[in-house]
C-alpha positions in Angstrom: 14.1 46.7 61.9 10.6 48.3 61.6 10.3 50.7 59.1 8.8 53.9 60.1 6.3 55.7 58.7 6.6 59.5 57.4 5.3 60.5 60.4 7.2 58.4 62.7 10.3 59.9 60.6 9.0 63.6 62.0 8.4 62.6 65.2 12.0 61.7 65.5 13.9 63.6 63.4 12.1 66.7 65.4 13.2 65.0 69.0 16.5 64.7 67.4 16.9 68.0 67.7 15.7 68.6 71.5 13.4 67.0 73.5 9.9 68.5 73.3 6.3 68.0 74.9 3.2 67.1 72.8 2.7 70.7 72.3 5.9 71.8 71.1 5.8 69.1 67.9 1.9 69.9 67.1 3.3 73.3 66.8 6.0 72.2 64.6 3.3 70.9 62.0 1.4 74.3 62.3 4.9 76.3 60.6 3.3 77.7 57.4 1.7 75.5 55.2 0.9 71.9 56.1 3.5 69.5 55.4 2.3 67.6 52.2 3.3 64.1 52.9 2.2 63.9 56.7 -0.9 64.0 58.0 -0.4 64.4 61.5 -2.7 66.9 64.1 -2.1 66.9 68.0 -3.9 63.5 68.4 -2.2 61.6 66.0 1.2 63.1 67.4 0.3 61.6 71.1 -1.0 58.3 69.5 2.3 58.0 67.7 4.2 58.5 70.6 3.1 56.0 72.2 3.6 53.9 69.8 7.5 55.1 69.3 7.5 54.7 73.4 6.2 51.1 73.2 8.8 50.8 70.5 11.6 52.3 73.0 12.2 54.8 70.5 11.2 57.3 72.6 11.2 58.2 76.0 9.5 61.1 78.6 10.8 62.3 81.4 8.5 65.6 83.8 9.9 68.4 83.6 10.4 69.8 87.1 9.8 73.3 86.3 7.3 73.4 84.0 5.8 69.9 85.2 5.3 69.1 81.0 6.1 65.3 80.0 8.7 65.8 77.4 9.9 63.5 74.8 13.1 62.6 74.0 14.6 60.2 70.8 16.1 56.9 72.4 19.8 55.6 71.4 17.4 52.8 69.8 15.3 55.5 68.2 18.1 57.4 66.9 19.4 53.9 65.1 16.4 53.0 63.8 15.8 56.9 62.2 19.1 56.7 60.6 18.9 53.0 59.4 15.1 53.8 57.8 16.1 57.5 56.5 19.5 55.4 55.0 16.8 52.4 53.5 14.4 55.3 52.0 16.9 56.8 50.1 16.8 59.7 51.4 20.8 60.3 51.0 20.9 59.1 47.0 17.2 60.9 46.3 16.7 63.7 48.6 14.6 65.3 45.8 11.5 63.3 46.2 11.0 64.1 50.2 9.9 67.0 51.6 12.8 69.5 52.9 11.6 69.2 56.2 12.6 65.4 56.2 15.7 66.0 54.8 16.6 69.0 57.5 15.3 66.2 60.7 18.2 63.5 58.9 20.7 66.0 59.4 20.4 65.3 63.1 21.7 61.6 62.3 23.9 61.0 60.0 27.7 60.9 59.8 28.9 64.5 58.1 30.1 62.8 55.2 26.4 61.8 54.6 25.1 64.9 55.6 27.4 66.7 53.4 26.3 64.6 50.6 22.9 64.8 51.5 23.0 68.8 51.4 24.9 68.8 48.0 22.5 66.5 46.4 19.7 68.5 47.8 21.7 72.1 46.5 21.7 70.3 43.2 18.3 69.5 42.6 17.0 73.1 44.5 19.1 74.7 41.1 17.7 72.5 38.6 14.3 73.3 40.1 15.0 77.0 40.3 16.1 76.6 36.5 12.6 74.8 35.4 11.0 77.8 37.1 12.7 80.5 35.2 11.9 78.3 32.0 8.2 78.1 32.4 8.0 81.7 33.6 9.4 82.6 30.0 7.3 80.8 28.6 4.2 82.4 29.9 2.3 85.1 28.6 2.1 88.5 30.2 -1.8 87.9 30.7 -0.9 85.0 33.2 -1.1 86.8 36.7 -2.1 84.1 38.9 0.0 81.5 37.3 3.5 83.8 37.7 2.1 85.0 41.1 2.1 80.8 42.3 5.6 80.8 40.4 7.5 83.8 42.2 6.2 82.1 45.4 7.5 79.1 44.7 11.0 80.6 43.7 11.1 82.7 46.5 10.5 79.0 48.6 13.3 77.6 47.0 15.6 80.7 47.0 14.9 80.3 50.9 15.8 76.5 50.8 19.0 77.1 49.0 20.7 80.2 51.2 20.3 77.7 53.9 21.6 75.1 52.6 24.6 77.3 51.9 24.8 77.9 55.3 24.5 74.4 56.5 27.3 73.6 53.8 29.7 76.1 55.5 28.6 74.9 58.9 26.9 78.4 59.8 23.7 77.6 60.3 22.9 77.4 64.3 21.1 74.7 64.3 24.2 72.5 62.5 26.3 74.2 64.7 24.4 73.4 68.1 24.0 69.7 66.8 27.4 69.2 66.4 28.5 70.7 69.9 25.6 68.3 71.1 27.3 65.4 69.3 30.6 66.2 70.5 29.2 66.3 73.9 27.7 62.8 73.5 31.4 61.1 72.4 
């Protein structure tokens, strides 16, 4: 087994979801702030995909309306994503990976891992929610910028953590429309 790199692990935890074109995953990177541990623009994403392609973790197909060569995660592809998310640790230390990562795993794994993997990842979203609260005490009043980078922060994890609720409770669309895909698949 190759093991893929963060980017690889985008690529195909984002075509885990639905097939898209080239322009559809650059757009994907371009959501709000730059993920931190990729470094991926619209070049890199063709240049990995054909990579992933000559890997037969990926595959395109033309769309005949649209007449866009879109890429879809292979059988292949979708072991190998779950065998390197499974070596990474993602499931036992979803902490130390970006959300994003964690959310394109969900695609793969059984839901007894997935539902372990969201619990873990409620856990540590508390716990960091808690060491916010902490530090903001602790500051004094003068410290405007510093509480301003703090309330964003919270409100980015207050985010991450009604979702994950939802995911938990299976209410979430995108868990809901993976699973029907799933159940399709079987």
């Amino acid at each position: 087994m190759n093991t893929l790199s963060h980017n690889d692990l985008f690529i195909l935890g984002s075509l885990c979801q639905y097939p898209m074109d080239i322009w559809e995953l650059s757009a994907r990177l371009n959501l709000g702030e730059k993920f931190p541990w990729t470094n991926l623009d619209r070049d890199k994403v063709h240049r990995a995909l054909h990579y992933l392609r000559q890997d037969h973790l990926v595959e395109w197909a033309l769309d005949p309306v649209s007449k866009k060569r879109s890429y879809a995660i292979t059988d292949q592809g979708r072991q190998t994503l779950t065998a390197n998310l499974k070596e990474t640790g993602i499931i036992s230390s979803p902490g130390i990976f970006a959300f994003d990562l964690v959310v394109n795993a969900l695609g793969v794994l059984l839901p007894e891992e997935r539902h372990a993997l969201l619990e873990r990842r409620k856990e540590i979203v508390i716990s960091l929610l808690d060491n916010l609260k902490k530090i903001k005490e602790q500051l004094p009043e003068q410290s405007v910028t510093f509480r301003a980078i703090l309330k964003h922060h919270e409100f980015s994890l207050l985010a991450e953590q009604h979702w994950l609720d939802d995911l938990l409770i299976e209410t979430d669309p995108w868990i809901i429309e993976s699973n029907g895909l799933l159940e399709e698949e079987e």
